[in-house]
N, C-alpha and C positions, 0 to 999 in steps of 0.2 A: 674131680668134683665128687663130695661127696651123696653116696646115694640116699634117696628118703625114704625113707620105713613105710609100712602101708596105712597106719593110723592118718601121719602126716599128707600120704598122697592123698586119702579119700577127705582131709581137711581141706585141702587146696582143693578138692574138685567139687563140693560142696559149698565154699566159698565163692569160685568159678560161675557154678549157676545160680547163687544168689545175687552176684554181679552181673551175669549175662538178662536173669529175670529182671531187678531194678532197670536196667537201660529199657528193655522193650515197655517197661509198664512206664518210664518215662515220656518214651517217644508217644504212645496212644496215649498219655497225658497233656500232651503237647500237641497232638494234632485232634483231638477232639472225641476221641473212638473210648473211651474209656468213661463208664458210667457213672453217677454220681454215687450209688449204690457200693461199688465197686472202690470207689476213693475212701469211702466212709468205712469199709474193713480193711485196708492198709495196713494201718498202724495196729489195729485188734489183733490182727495174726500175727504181726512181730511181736506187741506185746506176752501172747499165748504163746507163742512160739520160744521167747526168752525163760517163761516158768517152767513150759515142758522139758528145755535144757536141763532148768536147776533139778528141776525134779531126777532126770533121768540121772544125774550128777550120784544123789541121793538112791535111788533105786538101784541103776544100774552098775555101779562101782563103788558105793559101800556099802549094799546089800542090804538095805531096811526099809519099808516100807512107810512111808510117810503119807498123809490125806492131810496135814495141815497145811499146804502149798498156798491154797488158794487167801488161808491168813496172813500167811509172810508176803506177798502182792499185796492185801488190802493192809497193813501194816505202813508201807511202802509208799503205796496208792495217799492215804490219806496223811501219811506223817508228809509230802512231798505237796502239796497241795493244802496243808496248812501253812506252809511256808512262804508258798506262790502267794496266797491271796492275803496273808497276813502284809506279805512287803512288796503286792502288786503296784504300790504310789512311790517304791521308795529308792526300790533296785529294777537299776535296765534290765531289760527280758534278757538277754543274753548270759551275762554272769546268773540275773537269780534261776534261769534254768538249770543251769550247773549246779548252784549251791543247792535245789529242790533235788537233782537225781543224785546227790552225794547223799543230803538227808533222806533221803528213802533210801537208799541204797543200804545207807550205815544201820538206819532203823531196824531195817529187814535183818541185819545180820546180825545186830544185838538181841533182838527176839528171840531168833535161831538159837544164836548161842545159848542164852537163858534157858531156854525150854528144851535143848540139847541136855544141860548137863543134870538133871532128873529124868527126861527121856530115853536116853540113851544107854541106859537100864537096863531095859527092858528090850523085849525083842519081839519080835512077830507080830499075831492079830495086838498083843496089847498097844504096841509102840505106835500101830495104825491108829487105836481107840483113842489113845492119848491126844494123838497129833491134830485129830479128827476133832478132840474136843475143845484143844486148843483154838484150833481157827474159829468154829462155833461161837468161841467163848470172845474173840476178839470180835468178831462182827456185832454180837449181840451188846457187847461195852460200847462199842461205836454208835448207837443206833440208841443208845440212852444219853449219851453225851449230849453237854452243852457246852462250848466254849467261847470263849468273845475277848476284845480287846480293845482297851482304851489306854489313855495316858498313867493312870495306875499299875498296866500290866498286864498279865494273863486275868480273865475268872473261869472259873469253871464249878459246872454244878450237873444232877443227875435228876435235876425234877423239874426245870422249864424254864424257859428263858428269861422270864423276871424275875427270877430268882440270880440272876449272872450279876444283879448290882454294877453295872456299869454307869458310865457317866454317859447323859444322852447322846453326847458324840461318838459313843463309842462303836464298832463294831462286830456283828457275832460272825464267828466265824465257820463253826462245826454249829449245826442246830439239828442235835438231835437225828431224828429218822429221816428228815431230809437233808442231812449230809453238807456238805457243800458245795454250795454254788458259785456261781461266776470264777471258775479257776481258769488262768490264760491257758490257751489251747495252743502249746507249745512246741506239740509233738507233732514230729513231722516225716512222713517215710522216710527221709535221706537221713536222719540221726536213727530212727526208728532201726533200720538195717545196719549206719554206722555199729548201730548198741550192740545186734544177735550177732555180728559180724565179730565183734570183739571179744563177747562169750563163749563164742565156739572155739578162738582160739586161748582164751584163758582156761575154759577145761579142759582141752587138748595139752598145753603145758602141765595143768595140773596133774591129769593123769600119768602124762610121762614122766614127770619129775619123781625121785624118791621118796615126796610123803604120797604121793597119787599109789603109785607103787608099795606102799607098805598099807595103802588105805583098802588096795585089790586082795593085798596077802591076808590082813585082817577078815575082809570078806567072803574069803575061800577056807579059810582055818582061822578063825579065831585061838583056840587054843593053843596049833603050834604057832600063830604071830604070840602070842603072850610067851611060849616056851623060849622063842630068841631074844627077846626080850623087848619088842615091840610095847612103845605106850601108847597101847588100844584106847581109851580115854581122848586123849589128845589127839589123837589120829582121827576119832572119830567124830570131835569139834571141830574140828580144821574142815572137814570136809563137809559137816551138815551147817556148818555158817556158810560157809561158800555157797550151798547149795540156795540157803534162806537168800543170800544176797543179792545171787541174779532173781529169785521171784521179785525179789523188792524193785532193782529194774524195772521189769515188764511189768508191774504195779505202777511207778511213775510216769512209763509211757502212755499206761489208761487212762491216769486222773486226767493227766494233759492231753487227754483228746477229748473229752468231754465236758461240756458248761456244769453238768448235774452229780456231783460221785456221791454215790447213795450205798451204805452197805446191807445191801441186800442179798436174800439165797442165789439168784443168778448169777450177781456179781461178784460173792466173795465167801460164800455160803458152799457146804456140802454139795449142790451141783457142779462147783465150781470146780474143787478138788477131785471130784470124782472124773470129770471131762478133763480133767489135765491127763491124772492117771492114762486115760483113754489115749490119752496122745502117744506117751511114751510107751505104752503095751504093742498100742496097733505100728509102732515108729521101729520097735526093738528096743529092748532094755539093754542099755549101754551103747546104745547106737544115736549118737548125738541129729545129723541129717536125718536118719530118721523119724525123730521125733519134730524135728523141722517139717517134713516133710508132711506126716501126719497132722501137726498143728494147721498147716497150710489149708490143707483138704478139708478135714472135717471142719472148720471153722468157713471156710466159704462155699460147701457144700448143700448146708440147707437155705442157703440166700438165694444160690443160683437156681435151687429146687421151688422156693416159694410162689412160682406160678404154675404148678400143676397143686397147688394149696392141698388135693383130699390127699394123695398120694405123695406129699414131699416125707416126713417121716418116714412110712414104710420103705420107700429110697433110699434113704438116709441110712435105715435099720442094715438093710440087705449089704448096702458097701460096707457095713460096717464089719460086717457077718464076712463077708469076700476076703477083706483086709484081713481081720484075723487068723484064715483057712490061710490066705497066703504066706501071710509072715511064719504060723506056727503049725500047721496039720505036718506033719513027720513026711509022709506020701509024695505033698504037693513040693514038700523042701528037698526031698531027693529026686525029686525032677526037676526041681530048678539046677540041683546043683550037677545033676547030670545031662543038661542040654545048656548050661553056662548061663547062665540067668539070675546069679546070685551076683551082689557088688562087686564083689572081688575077682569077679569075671569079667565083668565089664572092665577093671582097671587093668586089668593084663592085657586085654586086646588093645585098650587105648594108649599101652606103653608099649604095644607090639607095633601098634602102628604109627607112632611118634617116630620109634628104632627104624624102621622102614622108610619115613621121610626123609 
C-alpha cells in the first residue's frame, strides 16, 4: 500500500473533523439543543471559510498579496442571485441552484482572470492597491445599478428605475443600493460543507500537481523559474483564477442564505477583504485548515460574545492578539515545537498510535 505524504494526511484529517463536526451539529439540530442564532452562521462560516481558502490559495502559494477577495465573492454573490431570481418561476430549485453556483463560480473567475492579467504586473503594496481598488470599484458599480426584466429582455440603466423602460409586467431585478431581494434561500449547511469539503481538496491537487508546483517555484525565485524556462504569466493566471473562483463560491453560498444581498462595506467592501486577510494570517499562510479553522473562530466569536455587549470587542481584540503570538512570535513557536504542539506533531503520534493498534 502505498504510503501518504504529509500534505495529503493533514487533508484527510482536516476533512475528518469537518465530517465528525457536521454530525455533532446535526444531532443538536436534531434534538433541539442547538440555537437559532447558531443555525443563522452555518452557512456564513463555510461561506468565509471557502474565500479564506481562495485567498490563502493566492497568498500563501503564489506569493502576492491580494484585498480584492471580498469583490470576487460579491461578483459571485450577485452574478449567482441574478440568475436565481431572474428564473425563480421557470427552473426547479434544484438544477437552477446548480446552474446559479456554476454562474458565480464562472463569473468570479472571469473577473480574476481579467484583472489578473494587468495586475499581475505588479507586485507588493501596489498589486494590494490595485486589488483593493478593484473590489471597491465593483461594490460601488453594484450599488448604482439598475436592472430589470421583461419580455423585451434585459434593461439596464445608472440613474433610477423609471428610467429601466420596461413594460409594466416586467420585473426589476438589481435595484440599485438595495440590491436584491427575494432570492431562494438555497443554501444549506450539508452543500454548504459538501462545497469547503471539495475546495480543500481541489487546492490540495492543485498544489501537488506540476503547475501547483511550478506556481511554488515561481513564488520562491521568480527569476530562476524564468531562467528554466517557466511561463511565469500563465502560471500565474492559473492560479489567481482559481483562487477568484472558489471566492465566487463562498459568494454564492451568501446570496443563498439571505432574502436581502445588499453591496455594502460589510458585506463586500474593504472590511470585508481585510477580515478575510485576518483569517488566513491568524490560520497560517499556506495552511489551508488553518485558515478554516481561523474563519470558523473569529466569525462565531463575536456572536457568542454579544451578551457581555460593553466588553465583547475588547475580547474579540485580545484572542485576536493570542492567536497571532501563537501562530507567529518565534519564542512561543520553539516551544510548541519543542514540547510537540505543532500539527505535525500531533500527526506522528496519531500514526504512532494507529501502528500500535
Amino acid at each position: 500500500m502505498k504510503k501518504l505524504n504529509k500534505s495529503t494526511q493533514k487533508l484527510l484529517i482536516t476533512i475528518s473533523v469537518i465530517v465528525v463536526l457536521y454530525i455533532i451539529i446535526g444531532i443538536m439540530d436534531g434534538t433541539g439543543n442547538l440555537s437559532s442564532l447558531m443555525k443563522g452562521l452555518l452557512v456564513p462560516v463555510c461561506a468565509y471559510s471557502l474565500v479564506a481558502v481562495g485567498l490563502n490559495l493566492c497568498v500563501g502559494y503564489l506569493g502576492e498579496l491580494s484585498l480584492g477577495h471580498a469583490g470576487f465573492m460579491c461578483v459571485g454573490a450577485f452574478a449567482s442571485a441574478f440568475f436565481s431570481k431572474t428564473f425563480v418561476d421557470i427552473i426547479p430549485d434544484g438544477p437552477r441552484f446548480l446552474l446559479a453556483l456554476i454562474i458565480g463560480t464562472v463569473s468570479a473567475a472571469l473577473f480574476g482572470f481579467l484583472i489578473a492579467i494587468p495586475v499581475l504586473r505588479l507586485s507588493g503594496d501596489y498589486l494590494a492597491i490595485v486589488t483593493l481598488a478593484f473590489g471597491e470599484i465593483i461594490k460601488n458599480v453594484i450599488t448604482v445599478l439598475y436592472v430589470g426584466v421583461d419580455s423585451n429582455g434585459v434593461h439596464a440603466s445608472i440613474k433610477d428605475m423609471m428610467s429601466l423602460g420596461m413594460e409594466p409586467t416586467g420585473k426589476v431585478i438589481l435595484n440599485g443600493a438595495q440590491g436584491i431581494t427575494g432570492t431562494p434561500r438555497q443554501s444549506t449547511f450539508t452543500i454548504s460543507v459538501i462545497l469547503l469539503v471539495l475546495a480543500l481538496v481541489v487546492v490540495h491537487n492543485f498544489v501537488n500537481s506540476r503547475t501547483g508546483r511550478a506556481v511554488m517555484a515561481i513564488r520562491d525565485n521568480q527569476i530562476a523559474a524564468e531562467t528554466v524556462g517557466l511561463p511565469i504569466v500563465k502560471y500565474k493566471l492559473i492560479a489567481f483564477t482559481l483562487s477568484a473562483a472558489i471566492a465566487g463560491v463562498g459568494g454564492v453560498l451568501y446570496a443563498h442564505n439571505i432574502n436581502m444581498l445588499v453591496a455594502n462595506t460589510n458585506n463586500f467592501g474593504y472590511n470585508m477583504s481585510i477580515m478575510i486577510l485576518v483569517y488566513v494570517v491568524l490560520g497560517g499562510i499556506g495552511n489551508m485548515s488553518g485558515s478554516v479553522i481561523a474563519a470558523v473562530v473569529l466569525t462565531l466569536l463575536p456572536e457568542l460574545l454579544r451578551e457581555l455587549q460593553t466588553y465583547r470587542m475588547l475580547i474579540y481584540s485580545i484572542v485576536l492578539i493570542l492567536l497571532m503570538l501563537v501562530n507567529w512570535a518565534p519564542s512561543i513557536l520553539e516551544f510548541r515545537r519543542k514540547h510537540g504542539l505543532t500539527t505535525s506533531a500531533f500527526v506522528e503520534r496519531f500514526k504512532k498510535t494507529k501502528e500500535v493498534q
